[in-house]
C-alpha positions as CSV (number, residue, x, y, z in Angstrom):
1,X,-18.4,5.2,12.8
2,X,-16.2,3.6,10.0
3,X,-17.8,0.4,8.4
4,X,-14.5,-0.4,8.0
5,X,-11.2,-0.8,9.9
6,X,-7.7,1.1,8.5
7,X,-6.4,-1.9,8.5
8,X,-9.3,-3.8,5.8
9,X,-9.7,-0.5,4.0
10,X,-6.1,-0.6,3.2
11,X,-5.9,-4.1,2.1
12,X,-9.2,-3.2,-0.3
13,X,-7.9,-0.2,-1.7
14,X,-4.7,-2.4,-2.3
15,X,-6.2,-5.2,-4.1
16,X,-9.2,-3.5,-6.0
17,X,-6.9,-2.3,-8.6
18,X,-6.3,-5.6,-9.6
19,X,-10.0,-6.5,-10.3
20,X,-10.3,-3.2,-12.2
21,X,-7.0,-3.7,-14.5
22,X,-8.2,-6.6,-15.3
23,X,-12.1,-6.0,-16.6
24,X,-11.1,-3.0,-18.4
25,X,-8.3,-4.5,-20.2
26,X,-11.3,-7.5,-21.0
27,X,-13.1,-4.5,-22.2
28,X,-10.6,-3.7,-24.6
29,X,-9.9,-7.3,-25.8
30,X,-13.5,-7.5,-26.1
31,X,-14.1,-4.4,-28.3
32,X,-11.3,-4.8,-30.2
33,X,-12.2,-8.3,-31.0
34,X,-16.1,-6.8,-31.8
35,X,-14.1,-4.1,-34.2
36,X,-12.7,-6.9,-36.3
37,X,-15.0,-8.9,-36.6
38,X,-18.1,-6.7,-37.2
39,X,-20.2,-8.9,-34.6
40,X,-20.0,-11.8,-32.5
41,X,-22.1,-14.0,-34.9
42,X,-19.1,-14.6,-37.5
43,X,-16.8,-15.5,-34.4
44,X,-15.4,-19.2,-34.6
45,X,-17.5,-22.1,-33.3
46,X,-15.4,-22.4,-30.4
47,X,-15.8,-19.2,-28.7
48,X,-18.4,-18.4,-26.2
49,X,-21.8,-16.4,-28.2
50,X,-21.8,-12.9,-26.5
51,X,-25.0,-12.5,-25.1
52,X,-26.1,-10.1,-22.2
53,X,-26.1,-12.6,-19.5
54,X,-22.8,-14.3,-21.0
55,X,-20.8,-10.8,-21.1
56,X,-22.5,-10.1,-17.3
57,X,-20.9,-13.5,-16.1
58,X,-17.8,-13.0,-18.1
59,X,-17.0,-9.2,-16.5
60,X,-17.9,-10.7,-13.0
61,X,-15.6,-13.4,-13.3
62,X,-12.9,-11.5,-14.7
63,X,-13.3,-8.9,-12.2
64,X,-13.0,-11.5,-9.7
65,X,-10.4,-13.4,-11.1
66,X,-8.4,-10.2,-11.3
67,X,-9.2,-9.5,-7.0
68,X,-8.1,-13.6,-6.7
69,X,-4.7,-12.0,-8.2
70,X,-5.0,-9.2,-5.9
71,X,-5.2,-11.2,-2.8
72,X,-3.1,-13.8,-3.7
73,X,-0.3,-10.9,-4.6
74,X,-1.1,-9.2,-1.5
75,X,-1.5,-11.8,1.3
76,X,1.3,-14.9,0.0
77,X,2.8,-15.0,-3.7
78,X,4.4,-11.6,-3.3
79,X,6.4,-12.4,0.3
80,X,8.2,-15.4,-1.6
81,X,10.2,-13.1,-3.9
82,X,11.1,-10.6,-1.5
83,X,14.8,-10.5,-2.2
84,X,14.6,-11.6,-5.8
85,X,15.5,-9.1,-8.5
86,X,12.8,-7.8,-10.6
87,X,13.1,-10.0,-13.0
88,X,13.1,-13.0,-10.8
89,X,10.1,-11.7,-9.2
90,X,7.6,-11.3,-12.8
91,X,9.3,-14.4,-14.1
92,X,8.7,-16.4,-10.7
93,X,4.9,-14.8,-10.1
94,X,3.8,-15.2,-13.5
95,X,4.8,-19.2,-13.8
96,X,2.8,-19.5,-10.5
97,X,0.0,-17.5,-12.0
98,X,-0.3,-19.3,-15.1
99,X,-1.0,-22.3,-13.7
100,X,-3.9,-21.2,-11.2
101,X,-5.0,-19.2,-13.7
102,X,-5.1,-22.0,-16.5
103,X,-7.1,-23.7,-14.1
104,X,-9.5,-20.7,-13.6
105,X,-10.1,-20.6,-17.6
106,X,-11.1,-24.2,-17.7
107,X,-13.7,-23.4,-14.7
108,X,-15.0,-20.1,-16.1
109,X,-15.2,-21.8,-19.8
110,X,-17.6,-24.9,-18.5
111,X,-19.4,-22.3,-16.8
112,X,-20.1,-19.9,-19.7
113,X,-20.6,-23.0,-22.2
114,X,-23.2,-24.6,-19.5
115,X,-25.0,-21.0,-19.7
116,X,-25.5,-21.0,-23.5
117,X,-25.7,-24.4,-24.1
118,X,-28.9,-24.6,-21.5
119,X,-27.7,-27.9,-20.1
120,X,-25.7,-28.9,-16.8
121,X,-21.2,-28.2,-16.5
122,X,-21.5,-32.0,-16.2
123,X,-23.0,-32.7,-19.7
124,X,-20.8,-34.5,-22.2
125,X,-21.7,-32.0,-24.5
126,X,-20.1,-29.1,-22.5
127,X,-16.9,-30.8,-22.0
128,X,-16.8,-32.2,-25.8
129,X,-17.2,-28.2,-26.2
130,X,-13.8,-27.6,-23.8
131,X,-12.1,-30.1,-25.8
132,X,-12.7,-28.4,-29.2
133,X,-11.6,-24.9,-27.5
134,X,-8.4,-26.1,-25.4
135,X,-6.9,-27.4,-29.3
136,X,-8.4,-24.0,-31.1
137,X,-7.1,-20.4,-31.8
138,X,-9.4,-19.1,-29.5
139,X,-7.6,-20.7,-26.5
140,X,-4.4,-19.1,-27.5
141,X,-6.3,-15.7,-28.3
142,X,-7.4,-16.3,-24.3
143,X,-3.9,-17.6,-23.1
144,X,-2.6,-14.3,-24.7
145,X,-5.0,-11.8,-23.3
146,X,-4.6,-13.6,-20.2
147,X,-1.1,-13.5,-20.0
148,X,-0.9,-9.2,-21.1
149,X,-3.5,-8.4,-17.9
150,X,-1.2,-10.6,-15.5
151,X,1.8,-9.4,-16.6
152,X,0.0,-5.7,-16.4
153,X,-0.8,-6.2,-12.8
154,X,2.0,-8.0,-11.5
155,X,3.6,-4.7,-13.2
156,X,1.4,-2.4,-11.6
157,X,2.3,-4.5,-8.2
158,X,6.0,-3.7,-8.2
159,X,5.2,-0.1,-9.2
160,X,3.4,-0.1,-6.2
161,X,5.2,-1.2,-4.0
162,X,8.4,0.5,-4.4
163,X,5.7,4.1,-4.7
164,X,3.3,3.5,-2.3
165,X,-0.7,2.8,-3.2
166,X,-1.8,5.9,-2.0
167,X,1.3,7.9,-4.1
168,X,0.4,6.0,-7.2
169,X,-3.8,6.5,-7.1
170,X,-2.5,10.9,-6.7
171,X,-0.8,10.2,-9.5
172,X,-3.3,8.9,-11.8
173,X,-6.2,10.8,-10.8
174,X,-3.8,13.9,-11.0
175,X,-4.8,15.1,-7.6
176,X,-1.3,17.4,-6.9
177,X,-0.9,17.9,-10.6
178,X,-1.3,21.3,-9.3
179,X,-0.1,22.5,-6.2
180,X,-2.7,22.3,-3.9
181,X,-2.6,23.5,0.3
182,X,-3.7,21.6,2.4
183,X,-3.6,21.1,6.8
184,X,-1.8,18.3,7.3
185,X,0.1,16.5,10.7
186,X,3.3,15.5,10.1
187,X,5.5,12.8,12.5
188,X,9.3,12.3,12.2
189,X,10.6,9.6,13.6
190,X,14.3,8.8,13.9
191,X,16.1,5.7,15.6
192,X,18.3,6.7,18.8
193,X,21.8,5.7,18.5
194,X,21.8,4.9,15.1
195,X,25.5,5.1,13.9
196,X,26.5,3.8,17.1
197,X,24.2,0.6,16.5
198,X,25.2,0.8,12.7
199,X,29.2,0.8,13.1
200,X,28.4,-2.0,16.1
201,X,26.8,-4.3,13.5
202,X,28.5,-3.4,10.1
203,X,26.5,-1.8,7.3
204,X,24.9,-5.1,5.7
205,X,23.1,-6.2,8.9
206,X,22.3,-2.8,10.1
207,X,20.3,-2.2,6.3
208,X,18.9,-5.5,7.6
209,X,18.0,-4.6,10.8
210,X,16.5,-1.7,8.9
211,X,14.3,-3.4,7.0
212,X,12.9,-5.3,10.1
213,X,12.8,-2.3,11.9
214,X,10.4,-0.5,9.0
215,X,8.3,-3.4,8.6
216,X,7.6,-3.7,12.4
217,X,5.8,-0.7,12.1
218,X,3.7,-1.3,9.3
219,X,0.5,-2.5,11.0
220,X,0.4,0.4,13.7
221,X,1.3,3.1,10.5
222,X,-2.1,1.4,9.1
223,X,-4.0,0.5,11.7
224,X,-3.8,4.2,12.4
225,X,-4.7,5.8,8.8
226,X,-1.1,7.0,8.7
227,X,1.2,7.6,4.9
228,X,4.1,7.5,4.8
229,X,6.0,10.1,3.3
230,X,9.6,9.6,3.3
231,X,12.1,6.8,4.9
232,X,15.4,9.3,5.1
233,X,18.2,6.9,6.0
234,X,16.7,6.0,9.9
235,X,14.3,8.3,9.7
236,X,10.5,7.9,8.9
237,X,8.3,10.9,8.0
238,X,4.5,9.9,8.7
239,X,1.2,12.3,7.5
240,X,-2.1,12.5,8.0
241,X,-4.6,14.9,7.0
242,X,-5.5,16.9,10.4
243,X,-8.9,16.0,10.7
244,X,-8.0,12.1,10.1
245,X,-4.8,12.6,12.3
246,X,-7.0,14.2,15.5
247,X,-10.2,11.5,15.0
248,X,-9.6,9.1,18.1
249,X,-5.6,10.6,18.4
250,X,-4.9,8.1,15.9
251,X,-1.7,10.5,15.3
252,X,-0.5,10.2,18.9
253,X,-1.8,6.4,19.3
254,X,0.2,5.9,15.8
255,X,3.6,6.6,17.8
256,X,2.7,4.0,21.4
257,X,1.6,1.3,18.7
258,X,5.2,1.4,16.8
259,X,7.2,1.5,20.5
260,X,4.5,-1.8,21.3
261,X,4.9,-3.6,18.1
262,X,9.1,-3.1,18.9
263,X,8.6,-4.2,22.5
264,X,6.6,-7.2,21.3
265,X,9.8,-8.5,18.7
266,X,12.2,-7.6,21.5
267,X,13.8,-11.2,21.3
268,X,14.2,-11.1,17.9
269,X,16.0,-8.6,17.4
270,X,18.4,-9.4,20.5
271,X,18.8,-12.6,19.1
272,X,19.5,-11.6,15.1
273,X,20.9,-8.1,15.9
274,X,22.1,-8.2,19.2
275,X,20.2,-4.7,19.9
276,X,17.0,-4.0,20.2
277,X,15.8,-0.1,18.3
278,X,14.6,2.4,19.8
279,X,13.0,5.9,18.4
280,X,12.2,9.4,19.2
281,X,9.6,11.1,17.5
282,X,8.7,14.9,16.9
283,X,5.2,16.2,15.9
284,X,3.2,19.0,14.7
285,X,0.3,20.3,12.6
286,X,0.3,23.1,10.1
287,X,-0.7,24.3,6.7
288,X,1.9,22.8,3.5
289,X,1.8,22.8,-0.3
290,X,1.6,20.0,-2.1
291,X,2.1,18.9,-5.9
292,X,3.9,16.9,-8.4
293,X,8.3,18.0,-8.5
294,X,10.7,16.4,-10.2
295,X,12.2,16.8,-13.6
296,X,14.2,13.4,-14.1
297,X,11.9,11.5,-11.0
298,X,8.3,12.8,-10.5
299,X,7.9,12.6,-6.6
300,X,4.5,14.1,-4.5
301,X,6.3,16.7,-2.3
302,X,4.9,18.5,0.3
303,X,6.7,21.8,1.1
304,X,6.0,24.7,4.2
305,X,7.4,25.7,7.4
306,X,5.6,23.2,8.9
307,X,8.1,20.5,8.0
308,X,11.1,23.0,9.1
309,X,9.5,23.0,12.1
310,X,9.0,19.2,12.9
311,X,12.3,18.4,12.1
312,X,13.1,21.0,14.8
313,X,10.3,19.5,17.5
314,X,12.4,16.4,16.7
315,X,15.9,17.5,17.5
316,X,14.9,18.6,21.4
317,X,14.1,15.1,22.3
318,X,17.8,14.8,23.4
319,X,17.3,18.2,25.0
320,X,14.5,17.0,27.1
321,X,15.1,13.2,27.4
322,X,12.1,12.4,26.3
323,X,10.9,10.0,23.1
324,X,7.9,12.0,22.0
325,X,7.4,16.2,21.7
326,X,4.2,17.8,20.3
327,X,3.7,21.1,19.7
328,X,1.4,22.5,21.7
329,X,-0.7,24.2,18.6
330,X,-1.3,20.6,17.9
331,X,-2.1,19.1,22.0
332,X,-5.0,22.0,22.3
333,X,-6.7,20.1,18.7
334,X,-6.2,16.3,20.3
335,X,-8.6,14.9,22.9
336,X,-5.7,12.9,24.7
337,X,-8.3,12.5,28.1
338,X,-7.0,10.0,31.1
339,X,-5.5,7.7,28.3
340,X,-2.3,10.2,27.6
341,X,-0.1,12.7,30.0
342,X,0.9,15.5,28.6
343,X,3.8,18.1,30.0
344,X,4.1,21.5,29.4
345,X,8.4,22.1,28.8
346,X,7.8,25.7,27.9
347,X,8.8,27.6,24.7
348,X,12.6,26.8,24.1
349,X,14.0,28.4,20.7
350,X,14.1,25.9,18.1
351,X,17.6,26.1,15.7
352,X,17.2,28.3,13.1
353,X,13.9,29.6,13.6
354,X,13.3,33.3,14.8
355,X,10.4,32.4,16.7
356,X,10.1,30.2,19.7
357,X,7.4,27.4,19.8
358,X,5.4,25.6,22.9
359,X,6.5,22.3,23.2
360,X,4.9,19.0,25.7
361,X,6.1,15.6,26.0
362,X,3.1,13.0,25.8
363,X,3.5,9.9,27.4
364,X,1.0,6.8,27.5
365,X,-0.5,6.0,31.1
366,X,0.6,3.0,32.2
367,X,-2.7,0.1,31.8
């Protein structure tokens, strides 16, 4: 049993790296600051005196403010820039930053000079103490290091975005700097009737209804422990390790959750789009390499016949008239039980592969 839902883990793993950009870059101000000046003691009068439980309240609340950021990026600030250009977006963020965040300083300053002054936030003495630091260097030395850690993050936001969170932590911790093998489930999903629906709506509003279309999936790829790959065009490729991708069929429940969350914005998109998408979906399960490839774009690529194969599971959906095919390698490893039917349409030959592979339809019983 997880003590946490995909849904929360993913929103944690999302904002987390905010709290940590921002204590280790303190770190660095901090040491760097200790470097010149020997010690703390010859500091000027309006800084802070570093003592233990000073610097443990100071990385706690920069941690913390750094998660505020996190959330704040996550949850609101981030979905009013949407369609702004980067620049528009760092620009826009950082002025609404600055002024939460000048507010946080003031908080976190009273706090810290209540602490080694011995004496309540409310005492004349600590806010005399304020005073003195809002009109001193040190207050610019803060606005500054302040200002390098949000623009840091709201930099490490975009890069996230447009990569993926999950992309971006491989990348740092180097985890496919070498190829590595690994079993993996892979799901390809493709809209039906896309160039008819595209040529129907022009190309502006179809990369619109695109958009919408992606987005609509986003919980039930989460909520389901799925990554996604690759968006091709119309086409979404979605992975999970096996043994994540068979816990609770979270691969096969991945697929009935997208066609809900679709169902459930049915009048929205009649009424912006005047269609409503629907997908097919191919799935199997097999062993692939991964690593780091690119030489002008570094990308995490996964590479075997597995993939090859998918694309092929894919294709017979026409075939068969039906919006989801498994192989049957991967049905024997899934627990589907009374919640799932599963149909056995033989062993067709897929295009362009020698051998021929069992393929079944699953479809959702009805509740």
């Amino acid at each position: 049993m997880t003590l946490l839902s995909a849904k929360t883990r993913y929103y944690f793993q999302r904002i987390l790296p905010f709290g940590i950009i921002w204590l280790v870059l303190a770190w660095m101000f901090l040491s760097t600051e200790y470097a010149a000046l020997g010690d703390f003691a010859h500091g000027p009068k309006t800084a802070i005196k570093v003592t233990p439980l000073i610097l443990l309240f100071a990385c706690s609340a920069v941690f913390v403010i750094g998660c505020i950021v996190g959330v704040l990026e996550v949850f609101f600030v981030n979905r009013l820039f949407e369609k702004r250009s980067l620049p528009q977006k760092i620009i826009g963020k950082f002025c609404i930053y600055a002024v939460l965040l000048s507010i946080l300083i003031l908080v976190s300053y009273l706090i810290a000079a209540s602490i080694e002054m011995d004496t309540s936030i409310f005492d004349k003495k600590v806010w005399k103490r304020y005073t003195e630091f809002f009109f001193s260097i040190t207050y610019v030395s803060t606005l500054l290091q302040v200002g390098f850690s949000l623009l840091l993050s709201l930099l490490y936001a975009e890069i996230s975005d447009n990569l993926g969170s999950q992309v971006l932590l491989n990348f740092f911790t180097g985890k496919y700097h070498k190829p590595t093998r690994e079993s993996r489930i892979f799901m390809f999903v493709d809209m039906k009737d896309s160039t008819t629906i595209a040529e129907a709506v022009g190309s502006t509003t179809y990369f619109k209804l695109l958009q919408s279309y992606y987005y609509d999936f986003s919980n039930a790829i989460i909520n389901n422990y799925g990554e996604v790959y690759q968006y091709v065009g119309d086409e979404i490729v979605i992975t999970w390790k096996v043994k994540k991708g068979l816990n609770q069929n979270y691969c096969v429940r991945c697929f009935f959750d997208m066609e809900k969350a679709l169902q459930n914005k049915s009048k929205f998109y009649l009424r912006k789009f005047g269609v409503v998408p629907q997908f097919k979906a191919g799935m199997h399960c097999g062993e692939v390499t991964t690593g780091e490839i690119g030489a002008l774009k570094k990308d995490i690529f996964f590479t075997g016949d597995v993939l090859n194969t998918t694309a092929r599971i894919l294709g017979l959906c026409s075939t068969y008239q039906k919006n989801l095919l498994l192989s049957k390698e991967l049905v024997k490893q899934l627990s589907l039980g009374s919640e799932y039917v599963a149909e056995d349409l033989g062993s067709p030959q897929l295009k362009g592969k020698v051998n021929s592979i069992n393929v079944m339809s699953v479809e959702q019983v009805s509740q």
